[in-house]
C-alpha positions as CSV (number, residue, x, y, z in Angstrom):
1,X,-1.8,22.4,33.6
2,X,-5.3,21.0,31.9
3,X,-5.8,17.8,31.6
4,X,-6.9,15.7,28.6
5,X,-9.2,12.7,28.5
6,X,-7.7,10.7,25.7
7,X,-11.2,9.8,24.5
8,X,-12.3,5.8,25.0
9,X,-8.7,4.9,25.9
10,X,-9.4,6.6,29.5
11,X,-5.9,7.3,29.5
12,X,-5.9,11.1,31.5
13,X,-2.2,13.6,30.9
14,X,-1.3,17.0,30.9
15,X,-2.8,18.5,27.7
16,X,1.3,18.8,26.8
17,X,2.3,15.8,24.6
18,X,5.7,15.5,23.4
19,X,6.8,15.1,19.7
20,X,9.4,12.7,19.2
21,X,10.4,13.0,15.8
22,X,13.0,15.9,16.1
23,X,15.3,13.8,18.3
24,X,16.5,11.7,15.4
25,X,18.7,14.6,14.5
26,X,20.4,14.8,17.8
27,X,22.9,12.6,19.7
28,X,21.6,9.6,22.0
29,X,23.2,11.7,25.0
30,X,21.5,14.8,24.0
31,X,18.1,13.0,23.5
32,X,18.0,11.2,26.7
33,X,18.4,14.2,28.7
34,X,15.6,16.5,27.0
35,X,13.1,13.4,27.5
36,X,13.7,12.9,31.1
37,X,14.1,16.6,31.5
38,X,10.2,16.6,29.9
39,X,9.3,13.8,32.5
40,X,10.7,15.3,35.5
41,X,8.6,18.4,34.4
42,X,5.6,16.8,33.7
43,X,5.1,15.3,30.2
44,X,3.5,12.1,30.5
45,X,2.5,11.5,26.7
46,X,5.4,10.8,24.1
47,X,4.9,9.9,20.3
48,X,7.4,8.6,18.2
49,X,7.1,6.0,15.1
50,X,9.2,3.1,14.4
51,X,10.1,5.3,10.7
52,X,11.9,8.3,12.9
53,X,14.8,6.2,12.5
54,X,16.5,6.0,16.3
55,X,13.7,7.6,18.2
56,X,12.3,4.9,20.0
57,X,15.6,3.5,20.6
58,X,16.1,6.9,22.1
59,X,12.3,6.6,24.1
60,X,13.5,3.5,25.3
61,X,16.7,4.0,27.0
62,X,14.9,7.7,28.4
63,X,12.4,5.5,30.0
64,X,14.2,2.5,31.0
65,X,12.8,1.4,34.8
66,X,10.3,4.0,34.9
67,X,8.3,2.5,31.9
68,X,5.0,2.5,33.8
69,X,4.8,6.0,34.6
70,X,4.7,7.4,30.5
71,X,2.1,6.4,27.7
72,X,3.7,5.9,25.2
73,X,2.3,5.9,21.3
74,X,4.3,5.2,18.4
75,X,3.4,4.2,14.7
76,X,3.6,1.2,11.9
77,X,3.9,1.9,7.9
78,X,3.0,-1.2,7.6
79,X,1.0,-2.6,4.4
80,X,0.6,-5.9,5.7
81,X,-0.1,-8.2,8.4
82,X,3.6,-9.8,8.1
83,X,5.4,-5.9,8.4
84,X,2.5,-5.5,11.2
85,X,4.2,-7.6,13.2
86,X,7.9,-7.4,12.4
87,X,7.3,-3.6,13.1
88,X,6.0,-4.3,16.3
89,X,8.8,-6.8,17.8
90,X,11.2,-4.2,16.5
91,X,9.9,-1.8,18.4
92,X,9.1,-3.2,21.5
93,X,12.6,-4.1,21.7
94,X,13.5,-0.6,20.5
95,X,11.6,0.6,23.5
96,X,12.5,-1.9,25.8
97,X,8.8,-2.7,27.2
98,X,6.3,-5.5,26.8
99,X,3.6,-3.3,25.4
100,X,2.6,0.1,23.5
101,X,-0.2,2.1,24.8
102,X,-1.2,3.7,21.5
103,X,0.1,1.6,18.5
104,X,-1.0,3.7,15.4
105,X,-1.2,3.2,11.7
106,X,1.1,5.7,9.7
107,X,-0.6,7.4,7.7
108,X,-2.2,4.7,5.2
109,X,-3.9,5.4,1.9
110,X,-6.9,4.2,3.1
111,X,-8.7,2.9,6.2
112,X,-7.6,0.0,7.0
113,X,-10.7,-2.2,8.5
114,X,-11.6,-6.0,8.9
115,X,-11.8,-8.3,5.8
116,X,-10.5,-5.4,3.7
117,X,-7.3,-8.3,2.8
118,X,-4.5,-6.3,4.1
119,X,-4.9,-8.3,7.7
120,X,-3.2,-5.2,9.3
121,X,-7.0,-4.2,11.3
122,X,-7.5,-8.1,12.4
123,X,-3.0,-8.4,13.3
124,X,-3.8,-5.1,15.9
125,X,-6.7,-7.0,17.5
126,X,-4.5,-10.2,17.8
127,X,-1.9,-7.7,19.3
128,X,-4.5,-6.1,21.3
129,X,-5.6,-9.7,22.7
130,X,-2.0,-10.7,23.4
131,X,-1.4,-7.0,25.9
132,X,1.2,-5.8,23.5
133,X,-0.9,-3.1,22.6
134,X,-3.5,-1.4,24.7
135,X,-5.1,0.9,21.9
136,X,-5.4,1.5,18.9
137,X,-5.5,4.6,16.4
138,X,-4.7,5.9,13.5
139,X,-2.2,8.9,12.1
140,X,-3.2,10.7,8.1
141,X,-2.9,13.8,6.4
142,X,-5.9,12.7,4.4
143,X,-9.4,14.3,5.4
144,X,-11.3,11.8,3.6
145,X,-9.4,8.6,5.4
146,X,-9.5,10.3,9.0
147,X,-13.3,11.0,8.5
148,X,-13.6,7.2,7.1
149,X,-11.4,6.3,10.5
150,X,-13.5,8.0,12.9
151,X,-17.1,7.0,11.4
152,X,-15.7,3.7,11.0
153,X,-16.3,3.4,15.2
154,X,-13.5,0.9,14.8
155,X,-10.3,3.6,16.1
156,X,-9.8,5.0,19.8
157,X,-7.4,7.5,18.9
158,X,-7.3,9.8,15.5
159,X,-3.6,12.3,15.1
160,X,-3.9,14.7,12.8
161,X,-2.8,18.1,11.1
162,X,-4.6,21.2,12.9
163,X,-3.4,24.6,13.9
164,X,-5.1,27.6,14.3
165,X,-5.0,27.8,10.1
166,X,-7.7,24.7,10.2
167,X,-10.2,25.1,7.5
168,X,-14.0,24.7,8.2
169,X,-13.8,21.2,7.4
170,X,-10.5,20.3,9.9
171,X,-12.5,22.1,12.7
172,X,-15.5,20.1,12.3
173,X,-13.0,16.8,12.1
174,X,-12.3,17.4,15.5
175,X,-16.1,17.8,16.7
176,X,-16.6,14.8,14.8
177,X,-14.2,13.0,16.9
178,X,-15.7,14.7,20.4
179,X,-18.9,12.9,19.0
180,X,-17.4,9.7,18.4
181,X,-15.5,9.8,21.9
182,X,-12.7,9.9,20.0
183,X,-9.3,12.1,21.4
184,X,-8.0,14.3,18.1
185,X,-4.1,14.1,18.7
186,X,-2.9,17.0,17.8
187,X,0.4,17.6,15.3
188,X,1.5,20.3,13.4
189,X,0.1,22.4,15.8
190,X,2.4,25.0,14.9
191,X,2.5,24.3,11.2
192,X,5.4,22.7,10.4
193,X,7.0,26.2,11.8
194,X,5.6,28.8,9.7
195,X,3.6,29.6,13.5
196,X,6.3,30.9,15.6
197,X,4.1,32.5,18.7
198,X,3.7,29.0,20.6
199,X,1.7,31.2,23.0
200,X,-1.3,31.9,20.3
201,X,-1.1,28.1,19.1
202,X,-1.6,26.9,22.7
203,X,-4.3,29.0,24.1
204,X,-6.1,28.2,20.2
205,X,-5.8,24.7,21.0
206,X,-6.8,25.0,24.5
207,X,-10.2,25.8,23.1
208,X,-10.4,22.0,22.3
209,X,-10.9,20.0,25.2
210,X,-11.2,16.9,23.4
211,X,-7.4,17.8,21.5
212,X,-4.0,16.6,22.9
213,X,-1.3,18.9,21.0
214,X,2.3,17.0,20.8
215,X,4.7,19.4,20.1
216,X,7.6,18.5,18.2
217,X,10.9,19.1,20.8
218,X,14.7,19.5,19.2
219,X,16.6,22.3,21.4
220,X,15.9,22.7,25.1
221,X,15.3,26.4,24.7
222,X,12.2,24.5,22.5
223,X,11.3,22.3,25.7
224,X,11.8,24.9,28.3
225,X,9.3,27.2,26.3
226,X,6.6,24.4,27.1
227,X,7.7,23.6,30.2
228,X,6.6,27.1,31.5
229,X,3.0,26.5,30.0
230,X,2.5,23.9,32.5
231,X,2.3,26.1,35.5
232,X,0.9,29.2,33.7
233,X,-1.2,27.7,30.2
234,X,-1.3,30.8,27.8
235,X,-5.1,32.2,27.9
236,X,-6.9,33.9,24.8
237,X,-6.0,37.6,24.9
238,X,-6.9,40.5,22.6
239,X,-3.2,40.4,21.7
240,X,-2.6,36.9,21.0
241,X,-6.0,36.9,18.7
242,X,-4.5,39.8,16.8
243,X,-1.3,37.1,15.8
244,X,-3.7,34.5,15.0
245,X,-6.1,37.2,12.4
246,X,-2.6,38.0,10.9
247,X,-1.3,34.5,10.3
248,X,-4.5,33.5,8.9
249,X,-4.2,36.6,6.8
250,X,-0.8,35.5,5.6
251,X,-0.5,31.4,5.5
252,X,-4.1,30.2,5.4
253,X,-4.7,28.9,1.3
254,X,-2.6,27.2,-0.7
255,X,0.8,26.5,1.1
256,X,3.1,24.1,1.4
257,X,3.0,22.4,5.5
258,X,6.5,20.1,5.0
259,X,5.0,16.9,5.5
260,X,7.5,15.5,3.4
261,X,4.6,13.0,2.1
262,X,5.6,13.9,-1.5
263,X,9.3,13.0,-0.8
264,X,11.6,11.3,-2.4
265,X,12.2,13.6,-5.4
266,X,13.6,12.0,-8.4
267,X,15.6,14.8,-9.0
268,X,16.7,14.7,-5.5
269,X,15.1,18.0,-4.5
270,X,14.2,19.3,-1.4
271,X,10.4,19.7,-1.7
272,X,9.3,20.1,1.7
273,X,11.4,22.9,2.3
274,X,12.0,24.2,-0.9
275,X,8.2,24.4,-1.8
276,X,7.6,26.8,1.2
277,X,10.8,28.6,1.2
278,X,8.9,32.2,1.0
279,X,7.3,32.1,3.9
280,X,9.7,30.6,5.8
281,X,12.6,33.4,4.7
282,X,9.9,36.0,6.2
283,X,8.8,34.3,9.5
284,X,11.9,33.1,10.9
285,X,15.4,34.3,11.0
286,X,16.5,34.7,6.9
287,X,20.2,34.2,7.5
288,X,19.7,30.3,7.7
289,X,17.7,30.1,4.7
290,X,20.5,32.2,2.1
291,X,23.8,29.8,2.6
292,X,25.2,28.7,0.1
293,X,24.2,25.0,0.5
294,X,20.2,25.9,0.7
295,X,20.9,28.2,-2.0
296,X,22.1,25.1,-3.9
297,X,19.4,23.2,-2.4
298,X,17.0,26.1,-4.2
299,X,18.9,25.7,-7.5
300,X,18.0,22.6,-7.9
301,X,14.6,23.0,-8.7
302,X,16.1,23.9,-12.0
303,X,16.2,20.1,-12.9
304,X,12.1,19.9,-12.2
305,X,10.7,16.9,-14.4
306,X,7.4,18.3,-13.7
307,X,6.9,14.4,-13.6
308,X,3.7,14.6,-11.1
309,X,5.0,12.3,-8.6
310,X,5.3,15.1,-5.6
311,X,1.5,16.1,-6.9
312,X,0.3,12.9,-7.0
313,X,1.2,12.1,-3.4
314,X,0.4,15.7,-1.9
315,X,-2.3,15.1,0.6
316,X,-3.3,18.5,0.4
317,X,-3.6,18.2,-3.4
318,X,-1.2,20.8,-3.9
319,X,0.3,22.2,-7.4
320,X,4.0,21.4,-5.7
321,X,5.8,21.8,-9.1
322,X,4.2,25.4,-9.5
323,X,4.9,25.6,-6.1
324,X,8.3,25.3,-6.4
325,X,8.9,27.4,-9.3
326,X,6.9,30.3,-7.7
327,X,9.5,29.7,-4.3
328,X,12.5,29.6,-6.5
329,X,11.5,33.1,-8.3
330,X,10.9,34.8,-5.1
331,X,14.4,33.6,-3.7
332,X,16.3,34.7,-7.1
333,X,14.9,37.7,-6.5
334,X,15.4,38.2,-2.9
335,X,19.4,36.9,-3.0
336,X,19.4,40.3,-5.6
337,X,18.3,42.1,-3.7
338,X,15.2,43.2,-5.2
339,X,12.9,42.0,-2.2
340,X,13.1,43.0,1.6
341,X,13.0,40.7,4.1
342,X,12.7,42.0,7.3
């Protein structure tokens, strides 16, 4: 397995981080076992955030006595210095250590810096000073705020959107931050799973040597598949580039990648899914997407306010309301019948 140089941290793992945000959905028991089945294996990098609701409980009983041997990054919301550090003591206790290796800022609307009056850059130095964070970084979906984060010179770590759909513009993010010394943690490397050949997203990535992908784990079938890369790391072949041309053919433009940013709906819909339901119902098994409760999840676009709110907080500045209407059309049409899905 490559390794990765996490930039000015100096922190060295296998170039196979693990996603913690899909073990919310499963039981403590079950959770616990895929993360010390990823540590016996290997994984040395976790990332979680103190808003995946029980993950770092989770992390924390996973790693219990062997605390020293992971890294460990999670994440704050916070707007303020007070939340800064309420967050924090909740989730060192959540993890049950004394420190966090990587302690990121969660996607803010901006770039947080000294004397900007939030006090969340000058609370992370304090925390840095007392040892109960050894590094910090910052996680957005915004290309303006991570370029500000990495010119700033003032972040160690940058975690951001990139797949082998990257635009021009994401793909010289991530020189920017080889310049700066900076590791690009990777998420969404497989786009929020519209890319289901984890072969062709790893050997793209691999490309990178400055990127740390963190794939998001659920189902062991999910771990095992990453598990075998660490012996035998997919390389670049003719076939695998011929997946890649044909996603980029397919997905690359205006879609919907299920960040969930634009969420909650007033209407109580769906977005994230709903708004990318057409190429999910032709990339991945169709049966799961044609119950009746996501076809009543799909109906409810019906009661779109076409308010702006979902638009307004895009951070790929996506039309989501004609976004959703276009989905729902295609799956009326498809649940008659009158389009094939393979």
């Amino acid at each position: 397995m490559p390794k990765v140089t996490l930039g000015k941290t100096g922190i060295v793992t296998d170039k196979n981080g693990f996603g913690a945000l899909p073990i919310q959905r499963i039981s403590q028991k079950d959770a616990v076992y895929l993360l010390r089945k990823a540590y016996d294996a290997g994984f040395t990098y976790f990332d979680t955030a103190i808003s995946y609701t029980d993950s770092e409980v989770k992390l924390g009983e996973a790693f219990d006595g062997i605390r020293e041997n992971v890294f460990i990054a999670t994440k704050t919301p916070a707007q303020n210095a007070e939340d800064f550090w309420k967050d924090l003591d909740k989730t060192l206790k959540s993890l049950r250590t004394d420190y966090v290796d990587i302690y990121q800022f969660h996607n803010p609307s901006f770039c947080p810096k000294p004397g900007d009056g939030t006090g969340l850059y000058e609370a992370a130095l304090e925390a840095k000073a007392q040892g109960k964070i050894r590094h910090i970084g910052i996680t957005n979906h915004r290309l303006a705020v991570a370029e500000e984060a990495v010119e700033s010179g003032l972040y160690e770590t940058l975690q951001f959107p990139f797949s082998y759909l990257a635009s021009e513009k994401e793909i010289a993010l991530v020189e920017k931050c080889k310049e700066a010394n900076m590791v690009f943690i990777c998420m969404k490397a497989l786009a929020g799973g519209l890319i289901t050949n984890s072969a062709a997203a790893y050997a793209y990535l691999a490309q990178y040597e400055n990127i740390l992908p963190i794939w998001g784990v659920q189902r062991e079938n999910e771990l095992d598949e990453f598990i075998s890369y660490i012996d035998n790391p997919p390389a670049m072949t003719d076939e695998l580039r011929a997946v890649i041309n044909h996603d980029r053919e397919e997905l690359c433009g205006e879609f919907c990648r299920g960040c969930g940013y634009c969420m909650p709906c007033p209407m109580d819909i769906e977005i994230n899914n709903c708004a990318r339901m057409s190429l999910m119902i032709r990339r991945a098994p169709s049966d799961a997407q044609l119950t009746p409760e996501m076809q009543a999840k799909m109906k409810k676009i019906e009661t779109c306010l076409h308010c702006g709110q979902c638009a307004s907080k895009c951070p790929y500045g996506l039309d989501t309301p004609a976004l959703l209407e276009k989905n729902y059309e295609d799956y009326k049409q498809i649940l008659a019948g009158k389009v094939f899905v393979k």
